[in-house]
One Martini backbone bead per residue (centre of mass of N, CA, C, O) as a GRO file, in nm:
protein
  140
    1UNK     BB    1  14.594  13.400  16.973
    2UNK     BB    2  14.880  13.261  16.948
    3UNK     BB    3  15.053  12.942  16.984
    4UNK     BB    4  15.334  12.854  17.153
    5UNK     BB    5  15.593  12.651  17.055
    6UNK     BB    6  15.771  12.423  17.175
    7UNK     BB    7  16.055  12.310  17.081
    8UNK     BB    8  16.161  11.984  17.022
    9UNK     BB    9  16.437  11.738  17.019
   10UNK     BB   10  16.500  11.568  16.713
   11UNK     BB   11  16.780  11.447  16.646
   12UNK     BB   12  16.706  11.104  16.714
   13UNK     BB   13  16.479  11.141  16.455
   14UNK     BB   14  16.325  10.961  16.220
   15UNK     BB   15  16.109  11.116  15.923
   16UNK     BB   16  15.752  11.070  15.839
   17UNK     BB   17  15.567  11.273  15.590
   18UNK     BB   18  15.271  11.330  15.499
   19UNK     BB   19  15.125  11.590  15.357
   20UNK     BB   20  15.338  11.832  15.279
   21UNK     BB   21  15.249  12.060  15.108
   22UNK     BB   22  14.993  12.093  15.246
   23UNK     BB   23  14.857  12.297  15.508
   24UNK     BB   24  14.930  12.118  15.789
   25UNK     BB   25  15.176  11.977  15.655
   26UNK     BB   26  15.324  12.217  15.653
   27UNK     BB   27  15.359  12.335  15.931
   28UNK     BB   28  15.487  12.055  16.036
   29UNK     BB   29  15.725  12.069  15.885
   30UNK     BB   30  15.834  12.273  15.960
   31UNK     BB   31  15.874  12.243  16.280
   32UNK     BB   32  16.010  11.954  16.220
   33UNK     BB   33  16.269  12.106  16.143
   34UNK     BB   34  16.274  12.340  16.359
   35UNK     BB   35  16.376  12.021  16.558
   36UNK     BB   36  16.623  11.853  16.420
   37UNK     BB   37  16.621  11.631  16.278
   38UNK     BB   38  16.766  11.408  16.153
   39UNK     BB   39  16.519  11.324  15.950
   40UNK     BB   40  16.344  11.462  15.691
   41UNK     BB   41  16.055  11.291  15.537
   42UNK     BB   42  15.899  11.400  15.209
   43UNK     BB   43  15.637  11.297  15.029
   44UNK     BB   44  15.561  11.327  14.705
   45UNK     BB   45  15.367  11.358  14.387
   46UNK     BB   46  15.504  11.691  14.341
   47UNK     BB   47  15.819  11.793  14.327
   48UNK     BB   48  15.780  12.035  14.276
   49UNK     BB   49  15.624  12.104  14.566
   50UNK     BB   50  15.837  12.029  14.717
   51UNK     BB   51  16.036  12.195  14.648
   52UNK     BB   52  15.861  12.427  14.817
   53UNK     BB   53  15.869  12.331  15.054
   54UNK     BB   54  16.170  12.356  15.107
   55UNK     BB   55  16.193  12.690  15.043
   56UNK     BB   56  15.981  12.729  15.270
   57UNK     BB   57  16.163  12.619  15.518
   58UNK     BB   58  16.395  12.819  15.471
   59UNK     BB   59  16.308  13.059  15.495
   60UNK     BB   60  16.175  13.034  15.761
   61UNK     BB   61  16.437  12.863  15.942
   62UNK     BB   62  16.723  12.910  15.763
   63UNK     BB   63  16.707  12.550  15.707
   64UNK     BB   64  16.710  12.219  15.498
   65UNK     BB   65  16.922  11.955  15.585
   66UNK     BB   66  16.714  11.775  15.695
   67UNK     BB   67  16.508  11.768  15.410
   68UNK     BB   68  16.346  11.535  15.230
   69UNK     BB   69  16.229  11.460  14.908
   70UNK     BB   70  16.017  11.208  14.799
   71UNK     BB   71  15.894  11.027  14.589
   72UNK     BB   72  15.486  10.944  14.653
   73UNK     BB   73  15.193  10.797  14.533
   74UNK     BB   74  14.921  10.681  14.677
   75UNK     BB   75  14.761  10.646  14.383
   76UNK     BB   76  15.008  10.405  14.364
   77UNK     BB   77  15.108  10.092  14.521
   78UNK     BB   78  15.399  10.072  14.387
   79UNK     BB   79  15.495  10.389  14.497
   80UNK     BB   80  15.511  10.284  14.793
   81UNK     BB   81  15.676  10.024  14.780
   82UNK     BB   82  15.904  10.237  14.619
   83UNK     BB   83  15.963  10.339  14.912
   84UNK     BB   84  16.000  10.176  15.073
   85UNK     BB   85  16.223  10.002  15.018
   86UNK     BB   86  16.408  10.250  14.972
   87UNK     BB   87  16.375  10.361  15.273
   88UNK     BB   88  16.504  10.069  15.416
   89UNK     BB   89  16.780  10.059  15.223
   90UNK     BB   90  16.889  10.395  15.300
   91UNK     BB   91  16.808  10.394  15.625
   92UNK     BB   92  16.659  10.182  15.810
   93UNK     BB   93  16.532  10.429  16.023
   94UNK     BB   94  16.196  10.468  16.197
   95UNK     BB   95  16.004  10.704  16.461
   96UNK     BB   96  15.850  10.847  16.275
   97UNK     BB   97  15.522  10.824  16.181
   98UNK     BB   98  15.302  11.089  15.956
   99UNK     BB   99  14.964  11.028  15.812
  100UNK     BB  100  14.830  11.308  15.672
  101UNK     BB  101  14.722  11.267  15.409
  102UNK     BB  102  14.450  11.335  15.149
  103UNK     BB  103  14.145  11.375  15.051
  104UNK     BB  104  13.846  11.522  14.832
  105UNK     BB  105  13.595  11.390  14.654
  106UNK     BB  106  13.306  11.503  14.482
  107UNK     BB  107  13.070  11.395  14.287
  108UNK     BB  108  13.259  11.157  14.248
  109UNK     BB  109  13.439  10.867  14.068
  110UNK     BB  110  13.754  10.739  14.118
  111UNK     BB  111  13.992  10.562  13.948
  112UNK     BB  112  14.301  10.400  13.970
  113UNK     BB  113  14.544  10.190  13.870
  114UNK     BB  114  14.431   9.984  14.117
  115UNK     BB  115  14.092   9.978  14.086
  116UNK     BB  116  14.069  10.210  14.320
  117UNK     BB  117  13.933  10.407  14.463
  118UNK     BB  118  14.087  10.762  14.558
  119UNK     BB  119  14.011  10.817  14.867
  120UNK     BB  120  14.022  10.596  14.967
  121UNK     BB  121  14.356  10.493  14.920
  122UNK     BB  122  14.457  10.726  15.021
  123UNK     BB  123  14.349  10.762  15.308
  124UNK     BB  124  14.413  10.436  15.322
  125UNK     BB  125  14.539  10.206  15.200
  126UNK     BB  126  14.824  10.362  15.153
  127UNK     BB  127  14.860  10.406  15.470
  128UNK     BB  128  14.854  10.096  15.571
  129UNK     BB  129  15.075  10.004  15.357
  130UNK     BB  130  15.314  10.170  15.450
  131UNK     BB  131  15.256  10.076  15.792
  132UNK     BB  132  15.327   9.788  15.716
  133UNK     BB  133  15.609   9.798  15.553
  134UNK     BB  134  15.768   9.980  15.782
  135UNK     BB  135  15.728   9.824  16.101
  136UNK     BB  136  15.969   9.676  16.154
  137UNK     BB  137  16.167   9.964  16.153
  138UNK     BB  138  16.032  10.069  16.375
  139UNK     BB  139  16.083   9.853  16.596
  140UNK     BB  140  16.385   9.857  16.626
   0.00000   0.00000   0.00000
C-alpha cells in the first residue's frame, strides 16, 4: 500500500535538486513542485531530458510554474563553477539545496575531460564542489 505525503508549503524556499531526469530524483522532484517552492531549478546535462521531466511535472501536477530547468554536467568541473556563477547571480538565495544526482560504472575506468574518474567526480567530488561554491548563499 502506497504512503501517502502530507505536502508542505514551500512558497519561501528556493530549491535545487540535482539528479532529478531520472528514478527518486524524477519523483522528488515532481513532490517539491507540488510543494509550490518559491523556486525550483533543476539542473540537467541533457536539456532534452530536463524538458521532459518539466512535461512530466506539468502533467501530473497540472503546472510547473516555478520549475526551471538549467543546464549542468557533474562530469565537467567548468559546467558546476558556470551554474553556480550563474546561479549565485540570477537568484542570489538558497535554501535547500539537494545533492541527489550519482550514476554507476562497472568494470570500466572512464576519464572526465578534468583528467578525473568518471563516477568518483559525478558522485562526489562535484557534488562538494556544487556545496562549496553555494555555501555562502545557503548561509545568507
Amino acid at each position: 500500500m502506497p504512503v501517502k505525503l502530507e505536502i508542505q508549503d514551500l512558497s519561501k524556499y528556493v530549491i535545487i535538486l540535482t539528479g532529478a531526469t531520472d528514478g527518486i530524483g524524477k519523483e522528488m522532484a515532481r513532490i517539491l513542485a507540488k510543494s509550490n517552492p518559491k523556486r525550483l531549478i533543476l539542473p540537467a546535462r541533457n536539456i532534452e531530458k530536463g524538458n521532459k521531466l518539466l512535461e512530466y511535472i506539468k502533467s501530473s501536477n497540472g503546472n510547473a510554474n516555478n520549475v526551471e530547468i538549467w543546464e549542468m554536467d557533474l562530469a565537467d568541473l567548468q559546467s558546476v563553477k558556470n551554474f553556480a556563477n550563474k546561479f549565485i547571480k540570477e537568484v542570489g538565495e538558497l535554501h535547500i539545496l539537494i545533492n541527489n544526482a550519482g550514476i554507476v560504472v562497472q568494470n570500466q575506468i572512464i576519464k572526465t575531460k578534468d583528467n578525473l574518474e568518471l563516477q568518483f567526480q559525478v558522485n562526489h567530488l562535484a557534488q562538494f564542489l556544487l556545496t562549496l561554491l553555494l555555501l555562502d548563499t545557503i548561509k545568507k
